[in-house]
LUMMAR-408842 format. One line per field, with one value per residue (C-alpha): residue in one letter; residue number from 1; x, y, z negated; chain. Coordinates in steps of 0.001 Angstrom, whole numbers, plus 524288, in hexadecimal, padded with zeros to 5 digits. Layout:
<atoms>
type: [A	...];
seq: [NUM	...];
x: [X	...];
y: [Y	...];
z: [Z	...];
mol: [A	...];
</atoms>
This chain:
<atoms>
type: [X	X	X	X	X	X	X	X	X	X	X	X	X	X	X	X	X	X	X	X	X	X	X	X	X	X	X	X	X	X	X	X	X	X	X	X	X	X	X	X	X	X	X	X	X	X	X	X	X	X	X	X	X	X	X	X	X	X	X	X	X	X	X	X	X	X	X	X	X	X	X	X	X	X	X	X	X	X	X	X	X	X	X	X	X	X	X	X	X	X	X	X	X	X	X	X	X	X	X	X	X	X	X	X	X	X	X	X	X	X	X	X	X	X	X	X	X	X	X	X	X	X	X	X	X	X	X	X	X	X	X	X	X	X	X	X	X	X	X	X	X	X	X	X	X	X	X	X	X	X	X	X	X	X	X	X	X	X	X	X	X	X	X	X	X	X	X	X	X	X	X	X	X	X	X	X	X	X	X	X	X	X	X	X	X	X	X	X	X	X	X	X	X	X	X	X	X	X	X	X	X	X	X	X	X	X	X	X	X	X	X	X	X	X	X	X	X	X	X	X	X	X	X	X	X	X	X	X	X	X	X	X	X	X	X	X	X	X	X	X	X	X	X	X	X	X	X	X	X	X	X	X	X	X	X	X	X	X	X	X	X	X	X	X	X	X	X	X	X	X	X	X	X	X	X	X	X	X	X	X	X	X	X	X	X	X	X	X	X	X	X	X	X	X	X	X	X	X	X	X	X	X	X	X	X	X	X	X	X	X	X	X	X	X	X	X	X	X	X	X	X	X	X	X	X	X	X	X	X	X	X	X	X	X	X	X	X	X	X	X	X];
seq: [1	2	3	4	5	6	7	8	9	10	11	12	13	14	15	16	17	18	19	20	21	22	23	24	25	26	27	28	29	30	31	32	33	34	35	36	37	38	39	40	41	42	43	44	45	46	47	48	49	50	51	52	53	54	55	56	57	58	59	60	61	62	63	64	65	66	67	68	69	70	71	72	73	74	75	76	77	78	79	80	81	82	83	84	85	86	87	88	89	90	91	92	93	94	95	96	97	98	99	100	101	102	103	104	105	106	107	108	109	110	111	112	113	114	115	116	117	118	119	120	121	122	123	124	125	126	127	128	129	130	131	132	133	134	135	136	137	138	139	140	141	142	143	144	145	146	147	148	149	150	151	152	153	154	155	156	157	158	159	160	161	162	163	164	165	166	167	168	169	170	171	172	173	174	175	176	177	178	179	180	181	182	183	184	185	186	187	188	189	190	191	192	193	194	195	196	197	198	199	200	201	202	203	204	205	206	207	208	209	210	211	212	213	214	215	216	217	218	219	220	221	222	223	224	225	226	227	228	229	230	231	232	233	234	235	236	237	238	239	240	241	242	243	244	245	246	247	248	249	250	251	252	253	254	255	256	257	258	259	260	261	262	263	264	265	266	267	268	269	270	271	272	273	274	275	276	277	278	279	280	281	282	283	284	285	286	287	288	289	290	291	292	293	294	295	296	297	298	299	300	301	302	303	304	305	306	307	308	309	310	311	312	313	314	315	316	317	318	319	320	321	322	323	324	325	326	327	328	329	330	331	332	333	334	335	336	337	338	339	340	341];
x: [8938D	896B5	895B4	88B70	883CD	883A3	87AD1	873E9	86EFC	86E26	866A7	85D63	85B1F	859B9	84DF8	847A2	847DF	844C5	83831	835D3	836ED	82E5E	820BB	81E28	82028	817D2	81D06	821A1	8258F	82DD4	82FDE	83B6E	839AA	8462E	84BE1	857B7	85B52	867FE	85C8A	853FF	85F34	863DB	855A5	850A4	85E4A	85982	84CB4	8505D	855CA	849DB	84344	835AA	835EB	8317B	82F9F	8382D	834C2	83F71	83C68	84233	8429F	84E4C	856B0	84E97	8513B	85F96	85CCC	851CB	85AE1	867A0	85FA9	855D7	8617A	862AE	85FDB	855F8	845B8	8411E	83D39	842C1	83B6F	8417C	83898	83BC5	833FF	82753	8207D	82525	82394	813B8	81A71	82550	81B67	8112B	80E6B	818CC	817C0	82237	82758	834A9	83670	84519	84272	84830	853CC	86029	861B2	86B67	8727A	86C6F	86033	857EE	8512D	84465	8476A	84AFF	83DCF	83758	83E2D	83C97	82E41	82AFA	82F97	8289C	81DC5	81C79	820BF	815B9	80B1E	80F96	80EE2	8018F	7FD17	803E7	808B5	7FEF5	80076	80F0E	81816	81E3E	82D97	8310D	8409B	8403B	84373	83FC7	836A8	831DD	82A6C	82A9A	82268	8167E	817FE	81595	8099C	803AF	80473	7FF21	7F4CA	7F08E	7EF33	7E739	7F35A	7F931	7FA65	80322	8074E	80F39	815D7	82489	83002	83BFB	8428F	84A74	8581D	85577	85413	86020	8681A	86368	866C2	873AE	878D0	87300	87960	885E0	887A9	88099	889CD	87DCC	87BD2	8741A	86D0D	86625	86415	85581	852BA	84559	846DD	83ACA	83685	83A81	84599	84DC2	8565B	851B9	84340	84C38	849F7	85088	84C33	85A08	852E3	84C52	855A4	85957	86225	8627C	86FB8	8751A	88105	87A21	87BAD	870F9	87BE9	87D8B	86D4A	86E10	878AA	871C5	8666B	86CE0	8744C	86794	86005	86CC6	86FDB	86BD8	875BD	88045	8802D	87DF9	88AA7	8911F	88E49	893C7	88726	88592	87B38	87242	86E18	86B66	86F46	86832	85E95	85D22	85D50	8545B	84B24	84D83	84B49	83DEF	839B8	83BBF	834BF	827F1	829FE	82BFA	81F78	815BC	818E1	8139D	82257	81E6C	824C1	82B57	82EF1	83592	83660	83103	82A5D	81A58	80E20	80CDD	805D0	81323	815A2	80E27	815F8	80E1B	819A7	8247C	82E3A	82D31	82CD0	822EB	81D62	81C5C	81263	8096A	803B6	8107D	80FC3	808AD	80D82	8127E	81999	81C41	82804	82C32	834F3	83CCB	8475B	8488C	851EC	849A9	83D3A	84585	847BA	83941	83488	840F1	83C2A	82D9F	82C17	83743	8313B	823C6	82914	82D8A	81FEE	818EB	821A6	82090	81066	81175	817CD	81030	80300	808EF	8104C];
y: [276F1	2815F	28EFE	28FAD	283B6	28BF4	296E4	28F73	288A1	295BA	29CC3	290AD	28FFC	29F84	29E3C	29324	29BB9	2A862	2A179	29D88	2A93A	2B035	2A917	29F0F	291A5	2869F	27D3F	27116	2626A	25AD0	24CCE	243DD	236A1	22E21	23A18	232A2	22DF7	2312B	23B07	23CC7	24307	24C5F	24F0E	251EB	25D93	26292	26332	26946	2731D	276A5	28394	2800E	275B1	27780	2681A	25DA4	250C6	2452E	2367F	22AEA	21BE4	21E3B	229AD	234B9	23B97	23D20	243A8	24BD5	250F3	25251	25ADF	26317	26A51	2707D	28077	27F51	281FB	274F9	26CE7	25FD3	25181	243DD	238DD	22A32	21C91	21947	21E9F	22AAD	22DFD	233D7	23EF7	24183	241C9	249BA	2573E	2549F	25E6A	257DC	24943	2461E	237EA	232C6	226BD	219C2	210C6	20FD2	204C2	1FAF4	1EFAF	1E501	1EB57	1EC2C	1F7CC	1F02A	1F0AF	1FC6E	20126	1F7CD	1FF5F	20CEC	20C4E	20544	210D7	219DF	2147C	214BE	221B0	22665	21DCF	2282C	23405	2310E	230CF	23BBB	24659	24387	25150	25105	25157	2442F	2452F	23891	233DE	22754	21EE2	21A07	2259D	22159	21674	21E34	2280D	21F7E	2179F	22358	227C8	21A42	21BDC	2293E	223C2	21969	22131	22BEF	235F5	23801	2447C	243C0	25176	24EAF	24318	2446B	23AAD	2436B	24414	25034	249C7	24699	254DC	258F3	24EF4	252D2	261D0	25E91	25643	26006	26B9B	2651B	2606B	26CC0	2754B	27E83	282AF	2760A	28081	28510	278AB	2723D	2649F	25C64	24D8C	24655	237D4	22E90	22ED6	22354	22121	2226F	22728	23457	23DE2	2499C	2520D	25966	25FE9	2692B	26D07	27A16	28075	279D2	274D6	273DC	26D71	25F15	2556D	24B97	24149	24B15	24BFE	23BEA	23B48	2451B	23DBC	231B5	2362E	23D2C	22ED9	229BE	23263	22B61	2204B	2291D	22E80	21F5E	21C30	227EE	223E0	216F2	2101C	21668	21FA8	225F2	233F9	23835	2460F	249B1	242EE	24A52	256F8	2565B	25219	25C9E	265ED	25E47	25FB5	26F5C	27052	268EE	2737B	27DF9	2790A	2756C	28438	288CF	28E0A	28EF4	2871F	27BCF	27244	26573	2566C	24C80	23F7F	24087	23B65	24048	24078	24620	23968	22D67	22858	22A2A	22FDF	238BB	24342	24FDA	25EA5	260DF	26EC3	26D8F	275E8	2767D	26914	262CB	25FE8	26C13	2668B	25B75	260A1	25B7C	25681	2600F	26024	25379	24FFA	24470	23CBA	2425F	23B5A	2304B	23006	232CA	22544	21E5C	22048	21E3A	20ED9	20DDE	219DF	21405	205FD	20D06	214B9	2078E	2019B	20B13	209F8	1FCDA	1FAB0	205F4	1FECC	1F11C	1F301];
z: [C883F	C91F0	C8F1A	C9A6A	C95B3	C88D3	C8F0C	C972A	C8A80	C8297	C8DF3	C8EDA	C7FFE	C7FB7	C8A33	C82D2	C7663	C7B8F	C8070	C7385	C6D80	C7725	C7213	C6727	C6BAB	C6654	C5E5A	C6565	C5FE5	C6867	C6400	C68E5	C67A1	C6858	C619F	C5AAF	C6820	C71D5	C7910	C6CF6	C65A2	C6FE9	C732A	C64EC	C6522	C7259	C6E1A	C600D	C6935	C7136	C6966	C701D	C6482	C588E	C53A0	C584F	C5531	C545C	C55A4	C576A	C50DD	C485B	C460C	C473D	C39CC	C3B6F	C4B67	C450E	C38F7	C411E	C4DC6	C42A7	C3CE7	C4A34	C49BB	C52C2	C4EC9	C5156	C4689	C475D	C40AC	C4292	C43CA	C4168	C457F	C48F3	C3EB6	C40A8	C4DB3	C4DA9	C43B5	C4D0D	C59CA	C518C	C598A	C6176	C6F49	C7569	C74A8	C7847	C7988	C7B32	C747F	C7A79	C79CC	C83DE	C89A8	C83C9	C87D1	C8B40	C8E9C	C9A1D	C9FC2	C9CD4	C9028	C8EBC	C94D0	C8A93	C7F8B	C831D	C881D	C7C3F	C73CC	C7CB5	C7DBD	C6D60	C6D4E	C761C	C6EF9	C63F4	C6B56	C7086	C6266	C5D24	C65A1	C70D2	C76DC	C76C9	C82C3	C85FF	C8B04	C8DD0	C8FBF	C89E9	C9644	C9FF1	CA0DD	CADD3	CA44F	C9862	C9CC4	CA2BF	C96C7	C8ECE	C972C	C957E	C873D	C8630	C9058	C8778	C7A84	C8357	C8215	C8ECF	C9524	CA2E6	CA031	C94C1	C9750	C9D0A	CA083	C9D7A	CABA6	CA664	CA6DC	CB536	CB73D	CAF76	CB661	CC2EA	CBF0D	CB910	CC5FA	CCFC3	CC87F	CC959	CD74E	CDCA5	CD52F	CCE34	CC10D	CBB05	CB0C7	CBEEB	CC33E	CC4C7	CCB2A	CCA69	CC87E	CCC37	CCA65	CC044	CB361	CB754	CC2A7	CCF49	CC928	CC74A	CD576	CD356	CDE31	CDF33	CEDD5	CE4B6	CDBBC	CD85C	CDA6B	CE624	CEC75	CF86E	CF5B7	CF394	CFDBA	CFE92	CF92C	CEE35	CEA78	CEB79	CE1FB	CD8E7	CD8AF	CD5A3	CC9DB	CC57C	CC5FE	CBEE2	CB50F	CA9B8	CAEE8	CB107	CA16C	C9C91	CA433	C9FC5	C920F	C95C9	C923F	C82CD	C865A	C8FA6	C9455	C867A	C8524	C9227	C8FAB	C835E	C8A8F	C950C	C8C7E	C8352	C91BA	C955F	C87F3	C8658	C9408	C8CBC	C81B3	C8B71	C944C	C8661	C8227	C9087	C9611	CA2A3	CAE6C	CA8C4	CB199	CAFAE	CB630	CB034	CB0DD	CAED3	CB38A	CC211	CCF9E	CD50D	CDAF0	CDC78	CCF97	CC2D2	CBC3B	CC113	CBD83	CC4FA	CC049	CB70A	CB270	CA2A8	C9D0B	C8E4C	C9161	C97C1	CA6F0	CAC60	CB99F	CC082	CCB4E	CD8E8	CE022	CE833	CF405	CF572	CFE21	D04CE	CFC0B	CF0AA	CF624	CF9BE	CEB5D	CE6ED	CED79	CE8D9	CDB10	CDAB9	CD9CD	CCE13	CC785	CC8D3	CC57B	CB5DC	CB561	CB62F	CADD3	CA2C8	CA54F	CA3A7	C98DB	C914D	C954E	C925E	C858E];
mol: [A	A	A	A	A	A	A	A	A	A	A	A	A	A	A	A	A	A	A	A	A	A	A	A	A	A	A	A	A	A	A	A	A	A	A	A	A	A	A	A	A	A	A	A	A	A	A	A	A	A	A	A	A	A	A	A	A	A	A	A	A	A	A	A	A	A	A	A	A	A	A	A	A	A	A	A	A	A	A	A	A	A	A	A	A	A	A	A	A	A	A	A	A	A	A	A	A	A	A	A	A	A	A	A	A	A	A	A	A	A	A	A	A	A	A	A	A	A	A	A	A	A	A	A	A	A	A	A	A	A	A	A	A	A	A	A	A	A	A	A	A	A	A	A	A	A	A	A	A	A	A	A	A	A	A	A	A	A	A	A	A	A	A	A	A	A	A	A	A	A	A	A	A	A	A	A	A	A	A	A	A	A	A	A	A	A	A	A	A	A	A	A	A	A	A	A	A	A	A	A	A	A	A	A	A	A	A	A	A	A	A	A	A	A	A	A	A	A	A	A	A	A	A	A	A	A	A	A	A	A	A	A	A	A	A	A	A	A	A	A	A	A	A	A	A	A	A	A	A	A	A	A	A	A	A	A	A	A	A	A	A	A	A	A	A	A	A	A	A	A	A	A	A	A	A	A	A	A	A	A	A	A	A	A	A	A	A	A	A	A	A	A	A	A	A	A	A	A	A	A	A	A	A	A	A	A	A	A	A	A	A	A	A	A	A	A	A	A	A	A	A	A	A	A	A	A	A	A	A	A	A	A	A	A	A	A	A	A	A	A	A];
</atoms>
């Protein structure tokens, strides 16, 4: 790591504990679930990490005690419990404030997308049925894809055990964001550590807007050819790191991290920091789509505020219809199959 990386991180941390140490912060469980996965196990370090938690909760099917053991002999205050199998899972969600849910299998050979989605909504959809029982209150972070299914399928399942709350409920669009940051930063030649760009609409492919017109700082230097190609390699980065990989893996470690960032921003907003802002996919009026990612304000009862649009350009709105009927297409789909399964 570069010596410049190096503060950037030590100045960051240093912020995060000085605000600590200026008034008693609550005590806060986080629970992963998928923790013994390729973003579980990244996610469950990160999150060992953050000092804004004091429990940390680690799930999974298998191979939980060995992640829990290995990250718990980290110096670092929070207290660290590895949870294995079914019937272990209400202990591990039990006064939970904030549930991390990575759980999910890649796709393999041989496998369709349909499958896939049959898998991974399956496993969501249990895991919610859980958290509606025992950690009712908790915020949901959801990155177990698709999550332009997962979440509705989630909100159908709080909905039918008389749980839900639309203000904590979020698709994880962070990656989008920190994609969009990194690949602005580069080709506009500006420090990425000042860097902020919103990424509206959906998690997958074309669903993923990143309205580059309002990023800061802004740029000059960007032809409209160069904002086109941006955009594309934002929709596509998850393709470009499974090619990179050579087909043995998938966006994993940065996965890992921006959930690790959206879930310090929950902490941050449930302990009343003022003005944290983040994207992410929620219930919302913003469009005429039931779901969709755009800045939220995070505050002691999750969304304090679903906020608008803003300014778009012209290939930006262009790019807003584009993605309406295939983001709407997954939202049925995932309310589908949580009212038909």
């Amino acid at each position: 790591m570069r010596p410049s990386l190096l503060r950037t991180a030590s100045q960051h941390l240093r912020r995060r504990r000085d605000y600590s140490s200026s008034a008693a912060q609550p005590e806060r469980k986080v629970a992963i679930l998928g923790a013994a996965g390729g973003i579980g196990q990244p996610l469950a370090l990160l999150m060992k990490l953050n000092p804004l938690v004091s429990s940390l909760s680690l799930y999974d099917i298998a191979g939980t005690p060995g992640v829990a053991a290995d990250v718990s002999h980290i110096n670092t205050p929070a207290l660290v419990k590895g949870f294995m199998g079914d019937d272990q899972l209400a202990e591990a969600l039990q006064g939970a404030d904030v549930v991390i849910i990575p759980a999910g299998v890649p796709r393999k050979p041989g496998m369709t997308r349909d499958d896939l989605f049959k898998i991974n909504a399956g496993i969501v959809k249990g895991l919610c049925t859980a958290i509606a029982k025992h950690c009712p209150n908790a915020l949901v972070n959801m990155i177990s894809n698709p999550v332009n299914s997962t979440v509705p399928i989630a909100a159908e399942v709080f909905k039918k055990a008389g749980t839900f709350d639309e203000k904590k409920l979020f698709g994880v669009t962070t990656l989008d964001v920190v994609r969009a940051k990194t690949f602005y930063a580069g080709k506009a030649n500006v420090p990425v550590t000042g860097v902020n760009v919103p990424v509206v609409g959906g998690h997958a492919g074309i669903t993923i807007l990143p309205l580059f017109s309002q990023a800061t700082p802004a740029s000059n230097a960007l032809s409209h050819e160069d904002l086109k190609a941006l955009t594309k390699r934002t929709q596509d980065g998850g393709t470009e790191v499974v090619e990179a990989k050579a087909g043995k893996g998938s966006a994993t470690l940065s996965m890992a991290y921006a959930g690790a960032v959206f879930g310090d921003a929950c902490l941050k907003g449930l302990n009343g920091v003022p003005d944290i802002v983040e994207c992410s996919f929620v219930q919302s009026t913003v469009t005429d789509l039931p779901f969709f990612a755009s800045k939220v304000r995070l505050g002691r009862n999750g969304v304090e505020e679903v906020m608008g649009l803003g300014e778009l350009s012209a290939f930006e709105k262009e790019g807003l219809e584009s993605l309406k009927s295939e983001l709407m297409s997954s939202i049925v789909k995932g309310v589908m199959f949580a009212r038909e399964s």
